[in-house]
RODREN-389891 format. One record per atom (N, C-alpha, C): residue in three letters; x, y, z. Coordinates in steps of 0.2 Angstrom, whole numbers, plus 5000, padded with zeros to 4 digits. Example, Ala and Ser with C-alpha at 12.3 -4.5 7.8 and 13.67 -1.06 7.14 Angstrom:
BEGIN
ALA506649725039ALA506249785039ALA506649845039SER506449895035SER506849955036SER506450005039
This chain:
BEGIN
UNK502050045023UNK502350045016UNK503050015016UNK503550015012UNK504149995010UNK504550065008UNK505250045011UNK505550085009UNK506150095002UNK506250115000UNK506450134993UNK507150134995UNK507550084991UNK508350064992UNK508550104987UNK509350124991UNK509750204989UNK509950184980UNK509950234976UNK510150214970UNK510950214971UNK511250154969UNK511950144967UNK512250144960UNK511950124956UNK511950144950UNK511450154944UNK511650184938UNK511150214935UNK511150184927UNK511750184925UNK511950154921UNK512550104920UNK512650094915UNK513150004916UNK513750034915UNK513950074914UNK514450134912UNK515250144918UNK514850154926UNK515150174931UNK515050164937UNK515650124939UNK515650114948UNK515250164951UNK515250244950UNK515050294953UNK514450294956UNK514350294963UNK513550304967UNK513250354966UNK512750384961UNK512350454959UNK512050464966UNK512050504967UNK511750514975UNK511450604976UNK511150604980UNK510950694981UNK510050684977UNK509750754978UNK509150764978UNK509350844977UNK508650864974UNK508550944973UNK507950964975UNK507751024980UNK507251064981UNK507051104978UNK507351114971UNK507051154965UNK506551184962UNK506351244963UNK505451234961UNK505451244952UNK504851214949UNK504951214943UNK504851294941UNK505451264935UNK505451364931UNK504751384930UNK504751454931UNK504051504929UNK504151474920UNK504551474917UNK504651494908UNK505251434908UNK505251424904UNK505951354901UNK506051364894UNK506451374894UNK506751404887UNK507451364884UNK507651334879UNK508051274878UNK508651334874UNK509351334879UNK509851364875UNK510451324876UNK510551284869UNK511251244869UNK511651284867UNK511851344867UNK512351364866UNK512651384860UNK513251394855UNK513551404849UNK514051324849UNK513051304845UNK513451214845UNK513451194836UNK513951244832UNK514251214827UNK514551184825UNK514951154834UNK515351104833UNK515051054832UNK514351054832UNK513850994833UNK513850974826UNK513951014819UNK514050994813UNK514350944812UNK515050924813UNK515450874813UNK515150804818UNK514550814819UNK514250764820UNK513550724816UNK513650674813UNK513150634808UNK513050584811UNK512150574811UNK511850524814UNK511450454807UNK511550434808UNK510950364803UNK510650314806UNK510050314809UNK509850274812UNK510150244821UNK510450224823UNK510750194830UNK511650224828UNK511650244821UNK512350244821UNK512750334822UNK513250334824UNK513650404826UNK514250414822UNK514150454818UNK514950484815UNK515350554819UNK515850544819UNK515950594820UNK516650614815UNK516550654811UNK517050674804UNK517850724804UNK517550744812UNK518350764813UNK518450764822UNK519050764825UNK519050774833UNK518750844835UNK518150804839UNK517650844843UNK517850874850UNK517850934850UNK518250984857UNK518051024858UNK517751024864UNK517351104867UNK517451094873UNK517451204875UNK517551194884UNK516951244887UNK516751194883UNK515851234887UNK515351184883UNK515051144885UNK514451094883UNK514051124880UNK513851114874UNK513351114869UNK512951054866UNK512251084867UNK511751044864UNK511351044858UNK510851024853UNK510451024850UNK510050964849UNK509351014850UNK508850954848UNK508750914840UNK508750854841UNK508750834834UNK508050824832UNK507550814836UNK506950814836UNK506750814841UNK505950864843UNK505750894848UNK505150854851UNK505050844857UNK504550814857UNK503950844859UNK503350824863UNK502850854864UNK502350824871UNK502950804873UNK502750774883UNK502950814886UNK502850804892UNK502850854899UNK503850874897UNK503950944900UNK504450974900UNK504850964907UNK505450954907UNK506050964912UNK506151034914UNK505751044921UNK505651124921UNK506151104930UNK506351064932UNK506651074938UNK507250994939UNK507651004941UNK508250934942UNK507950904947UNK507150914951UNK506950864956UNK506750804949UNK506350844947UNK505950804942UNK506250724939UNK506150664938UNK506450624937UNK506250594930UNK506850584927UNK506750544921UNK507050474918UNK507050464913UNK507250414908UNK507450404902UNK508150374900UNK508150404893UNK508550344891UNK508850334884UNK509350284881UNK509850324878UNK510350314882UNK511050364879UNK511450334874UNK511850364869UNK512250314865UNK512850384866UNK513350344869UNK514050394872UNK514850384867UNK515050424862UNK515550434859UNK516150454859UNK516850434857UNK517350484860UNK517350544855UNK517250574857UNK517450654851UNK518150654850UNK518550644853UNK519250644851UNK519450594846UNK519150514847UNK519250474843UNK518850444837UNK518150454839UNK517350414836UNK517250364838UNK517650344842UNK517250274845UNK516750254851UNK516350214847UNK515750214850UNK515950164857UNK515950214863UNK516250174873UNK515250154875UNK514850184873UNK514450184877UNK513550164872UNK513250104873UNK512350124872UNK512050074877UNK511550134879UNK511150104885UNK510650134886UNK510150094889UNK509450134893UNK509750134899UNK509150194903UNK509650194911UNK508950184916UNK509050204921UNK508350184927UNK508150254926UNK507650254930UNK507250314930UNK507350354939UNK507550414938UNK507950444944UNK508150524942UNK507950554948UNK508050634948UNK508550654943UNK508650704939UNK509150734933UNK509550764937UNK509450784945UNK509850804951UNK510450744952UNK510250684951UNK510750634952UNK511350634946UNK511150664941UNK511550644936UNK511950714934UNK511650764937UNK512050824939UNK512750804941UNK512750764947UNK513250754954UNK513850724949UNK513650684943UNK514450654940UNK514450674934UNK513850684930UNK513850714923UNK513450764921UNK513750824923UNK513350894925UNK513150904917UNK513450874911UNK513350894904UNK512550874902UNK512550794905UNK511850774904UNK511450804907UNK511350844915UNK511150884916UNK510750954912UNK511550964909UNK511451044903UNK510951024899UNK511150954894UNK510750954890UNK509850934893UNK509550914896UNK508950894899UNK508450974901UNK508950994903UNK508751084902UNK507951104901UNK507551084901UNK506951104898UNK506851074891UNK507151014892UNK506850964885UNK506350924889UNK506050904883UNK505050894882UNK505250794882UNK504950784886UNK504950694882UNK504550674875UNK505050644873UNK505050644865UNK505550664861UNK505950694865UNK506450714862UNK507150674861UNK507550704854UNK508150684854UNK508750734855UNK509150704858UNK509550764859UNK510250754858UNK510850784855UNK511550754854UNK512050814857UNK512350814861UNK512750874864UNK513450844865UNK513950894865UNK514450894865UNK514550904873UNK514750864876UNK514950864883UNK515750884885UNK515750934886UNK516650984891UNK516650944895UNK517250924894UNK517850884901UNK517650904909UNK517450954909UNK517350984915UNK516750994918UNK516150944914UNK515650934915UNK515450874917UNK516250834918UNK516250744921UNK516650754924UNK516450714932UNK516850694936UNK517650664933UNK518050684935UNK518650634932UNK518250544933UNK518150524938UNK518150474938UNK517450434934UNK516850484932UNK516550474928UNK516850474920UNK517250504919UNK517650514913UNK518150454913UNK518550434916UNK519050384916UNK518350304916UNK517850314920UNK517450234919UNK517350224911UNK517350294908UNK516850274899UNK517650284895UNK518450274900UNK518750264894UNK519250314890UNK518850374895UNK518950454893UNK519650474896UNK520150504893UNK520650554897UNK520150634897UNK520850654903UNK520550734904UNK520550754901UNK520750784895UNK520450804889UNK520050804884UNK519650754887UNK519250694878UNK518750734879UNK518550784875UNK517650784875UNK517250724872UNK516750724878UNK515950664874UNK515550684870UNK515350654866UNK514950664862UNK514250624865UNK513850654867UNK513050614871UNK512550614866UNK512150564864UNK511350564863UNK510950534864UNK510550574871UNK509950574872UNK509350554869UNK509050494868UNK508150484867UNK507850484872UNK507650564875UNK507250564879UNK506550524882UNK506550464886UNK505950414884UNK505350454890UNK505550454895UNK504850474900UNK505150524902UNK504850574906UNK504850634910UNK504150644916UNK504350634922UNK503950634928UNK503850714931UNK503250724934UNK503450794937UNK503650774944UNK504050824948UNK504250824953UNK503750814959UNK503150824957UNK502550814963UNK502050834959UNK501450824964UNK500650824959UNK500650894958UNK500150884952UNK500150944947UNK499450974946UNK499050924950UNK498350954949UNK498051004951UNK497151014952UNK496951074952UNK496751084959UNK496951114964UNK496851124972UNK496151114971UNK495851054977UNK495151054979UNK494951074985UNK494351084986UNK494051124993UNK493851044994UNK493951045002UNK493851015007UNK493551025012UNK492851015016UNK492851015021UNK492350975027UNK492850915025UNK492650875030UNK493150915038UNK492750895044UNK493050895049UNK493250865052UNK493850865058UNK494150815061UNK494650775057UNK494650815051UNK495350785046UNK496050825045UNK496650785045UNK497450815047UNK497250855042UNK497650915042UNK497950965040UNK498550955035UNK498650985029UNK499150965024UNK499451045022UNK500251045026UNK500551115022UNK500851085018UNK501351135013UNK501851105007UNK502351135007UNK502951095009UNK503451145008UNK503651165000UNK504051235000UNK504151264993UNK504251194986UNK504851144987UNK504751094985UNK504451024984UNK503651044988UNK503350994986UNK503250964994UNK503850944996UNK503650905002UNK503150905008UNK502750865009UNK502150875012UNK502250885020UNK501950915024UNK501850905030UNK501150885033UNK500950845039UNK500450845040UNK500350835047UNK499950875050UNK499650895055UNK498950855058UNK499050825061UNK498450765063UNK498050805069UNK497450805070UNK496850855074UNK497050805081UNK496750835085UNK496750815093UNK496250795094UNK495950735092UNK495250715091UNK495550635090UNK494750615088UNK494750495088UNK494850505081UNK495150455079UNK495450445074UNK494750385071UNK494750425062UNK494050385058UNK494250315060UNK493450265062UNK493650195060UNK493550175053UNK493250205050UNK493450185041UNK493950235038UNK494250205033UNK494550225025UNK494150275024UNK494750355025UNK494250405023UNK494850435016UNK494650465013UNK495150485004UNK494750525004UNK495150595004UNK495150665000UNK495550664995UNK495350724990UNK495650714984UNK496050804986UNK496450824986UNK496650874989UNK497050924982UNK497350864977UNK497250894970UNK497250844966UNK496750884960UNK496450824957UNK496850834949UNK497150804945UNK497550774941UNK497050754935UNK497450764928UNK497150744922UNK497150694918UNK497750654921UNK498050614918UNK497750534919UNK497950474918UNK497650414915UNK497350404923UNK496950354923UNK496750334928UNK496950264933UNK497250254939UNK497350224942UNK496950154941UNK497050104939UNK496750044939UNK497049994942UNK497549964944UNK497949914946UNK498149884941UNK498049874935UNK498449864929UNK499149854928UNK499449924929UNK499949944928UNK500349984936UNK500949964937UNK501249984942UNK501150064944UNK500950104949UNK501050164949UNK501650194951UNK501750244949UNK502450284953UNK502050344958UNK502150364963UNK502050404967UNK502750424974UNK502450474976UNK502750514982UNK502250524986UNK502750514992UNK502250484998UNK502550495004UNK502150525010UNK502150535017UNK501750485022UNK502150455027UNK501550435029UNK501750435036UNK501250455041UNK501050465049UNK500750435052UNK500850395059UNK500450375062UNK499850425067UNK499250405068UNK498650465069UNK498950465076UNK498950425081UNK499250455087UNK499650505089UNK500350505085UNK500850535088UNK501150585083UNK500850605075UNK501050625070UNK501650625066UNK502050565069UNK502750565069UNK502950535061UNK503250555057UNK503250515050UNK503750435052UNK503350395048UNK503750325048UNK503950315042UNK503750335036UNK503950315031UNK504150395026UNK504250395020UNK504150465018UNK504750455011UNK504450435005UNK504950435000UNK505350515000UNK505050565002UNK505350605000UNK506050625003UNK506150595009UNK506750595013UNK507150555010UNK506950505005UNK507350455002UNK507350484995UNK507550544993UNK507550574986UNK507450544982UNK506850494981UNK506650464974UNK505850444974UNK505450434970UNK504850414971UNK504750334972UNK504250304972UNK504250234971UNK503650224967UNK503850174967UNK503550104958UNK502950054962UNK502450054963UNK501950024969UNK501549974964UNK501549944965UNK500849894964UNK500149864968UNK499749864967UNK499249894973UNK499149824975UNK499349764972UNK499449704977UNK499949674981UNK500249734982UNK501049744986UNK501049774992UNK500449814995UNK500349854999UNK499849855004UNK499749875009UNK499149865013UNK498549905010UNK498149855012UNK497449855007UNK497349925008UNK497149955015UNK496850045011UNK497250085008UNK497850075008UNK498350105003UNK498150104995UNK498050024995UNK497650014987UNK497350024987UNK496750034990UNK496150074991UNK496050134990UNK496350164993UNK496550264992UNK496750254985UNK497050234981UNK497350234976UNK497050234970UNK496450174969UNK496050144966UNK495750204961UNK495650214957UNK495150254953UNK495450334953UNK495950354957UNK496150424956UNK496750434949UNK497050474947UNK496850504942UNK497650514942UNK498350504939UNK499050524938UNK498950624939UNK499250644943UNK499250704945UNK498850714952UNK498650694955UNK498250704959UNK498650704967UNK498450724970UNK498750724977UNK498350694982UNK498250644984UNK497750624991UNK497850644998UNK497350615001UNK497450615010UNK497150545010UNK497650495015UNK497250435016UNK497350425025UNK496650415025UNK496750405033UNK496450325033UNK496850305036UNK496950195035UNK497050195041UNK496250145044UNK496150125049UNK496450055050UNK496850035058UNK497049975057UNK497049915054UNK496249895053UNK496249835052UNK496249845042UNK496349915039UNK496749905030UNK497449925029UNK497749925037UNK498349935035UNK498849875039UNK499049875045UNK499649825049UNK499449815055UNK498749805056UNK498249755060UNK498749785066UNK498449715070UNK498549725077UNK499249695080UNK499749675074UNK500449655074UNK500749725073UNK500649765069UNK501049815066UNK501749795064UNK501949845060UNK502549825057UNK503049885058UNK503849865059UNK504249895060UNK504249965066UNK504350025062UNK503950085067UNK503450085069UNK502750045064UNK502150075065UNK502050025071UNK501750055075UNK501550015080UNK500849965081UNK500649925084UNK500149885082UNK499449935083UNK499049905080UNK498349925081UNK498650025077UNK498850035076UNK498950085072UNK498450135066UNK498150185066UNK497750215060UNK498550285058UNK498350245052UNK499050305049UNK498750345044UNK499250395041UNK499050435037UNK499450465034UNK499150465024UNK499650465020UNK499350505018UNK499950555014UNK499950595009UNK500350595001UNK499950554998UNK500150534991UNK500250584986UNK500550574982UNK500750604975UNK500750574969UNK500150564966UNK499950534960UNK500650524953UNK501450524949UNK501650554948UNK501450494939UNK501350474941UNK501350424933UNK501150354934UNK501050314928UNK500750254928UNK501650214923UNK501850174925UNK502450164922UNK502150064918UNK502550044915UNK502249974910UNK502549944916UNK502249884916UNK502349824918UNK503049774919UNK503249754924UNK503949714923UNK503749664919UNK504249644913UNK504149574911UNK504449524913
């Protein structure tokens, strides 16, 4: 496969390199508490536009929903999301900031703006959100890119656009073919995979190891997934988004043909097993780590269907 280049920036806003990843497991319960946010009064919205009627100051971030949505919920900071922020000085009104941003763990946005973090809390995609951001929930030097001295509270609003889960969500299936790797899970998801002491399939073999409810893989539309992948001889990972804390965006005519293969007709949520005999994956040149004539072996994470570049 292809490896997933480090995110450097998130938004148009800051030199700053968002960086880090979280092993987080999703909340049992998620319950939205923005705090004693009546300072959130003295903020007026119309349309794209923000007032703010008098200087806004807090030393604890406060949020509220303007309107709630009714998409998947933000139950962990691995989880990765999407939103279009519009960023205000609370000390002055003036509008420093409106943008969309890339799609990237809520654990990234932790690292320099712990307040976006506060507000994403177990909000639902759909949602709008306007929170009052404490000085001390930005990095100084995230506070100085948007303008800000060390006192300025920000005034944020989120439109929550997507929300990914952090790993497949389906229903565990029984399996029992023989002579097939082995798939533990660590607490966060990350898969392992133990390959048998035995000949490696000469076909394209796909288990569905959880099966997902969500739209169905067609090639149409780019997928997003998490992914491990091993060569059957020596079980050693060559590839593995999840060491690269981000998922990736795949197109099934970008890939080695049983990858697409495995892929084809399963279902957003789903978790496979693909065992990709040389001649559907990096032939008898092999690529990179993978050695030539190589049968490898992935363990997929179904995670969303994302629109098409234009």
């Amino acid at each position: 496969m292809r490896r997933i280049p480090a995110i450097t920036a998130v938004i148009g806003l800051s030199a700053l390199a968002l960086v880090g990843c979280s092993s987080a497991e999703p909340a049992a319960s998620c319950t939205r508490d923005g705090g004693d946010a009546q300072v959130l009064d003295l903020i007026t919205m119309s349309g794209d536009t923000i007032g703010v009627s008098a200087p806004v100051h807090v030393d604890e971030t406060v949020y509220r929903d303007i309107t709630v949505g009714d998409g998947p919920v933000v139950a962990s900071d691995a989880q990765e999301v999407a939103f279009d922020v519009t960023i205000v000085n609370g000390s002055t009104g003036d509008l420093l900031l409106q943008s969309g941003t890339q799609v990237v763990p809520v654990s990234q946005w932790a690292e320099a703006y712990e307040g976006i973090a506060k507000m994403l809390d177990c909000a639902t995609e759909g949602s709008l959100i306007v929170g009052a951001v404490a000085p001390n929930d930005m990095l100084p030097e995230a506070a100085a890119s948007l303008g800000l001295t060390e006192d300025d509270t920000a005034v944020f609003v989120l439109d929550l656009q997507k929300v990914y889960p952090d790993r497949a969500d389906g229903d565990d299936q029984y399996n029992a073919r023989r002579g097939m790797p082995t798939v533990v899970l660590a607490p966060d998801g990350t898969p392992g995979i133990i390959v048998p002491d035995a000949e490696a399939p000469d076909e394209l073999v796909v288990e569905v190891l959880k099966e997902g409810d969500g739209e169905v893989v067609t090639g149409d539309l780019p997928v997003r997934v998490k992914y491990t992948g091993v060569t059957w001889d020596d079980g050693e990972v060559f590839d593995s988004t999840w060491e690269a804390g981000a998922s990736a965006v795949l197109s099934l005519d970008q890939v080695v043909p049983g990858f697409a293969e495995a892929l084809q007709g399963q279902t957003v949520g789903s978790q496979i097993l693909a065992v990709i005999p040389s001649d559907l994956a990096y032939g008898d040149a092999g690529q990179g780590p993978v050695p030539p004539g190589a049968t490898l072996v992935f363990v997929i994470d179904i995670l969303g269907l994302d629109e098409a570049a234009e």
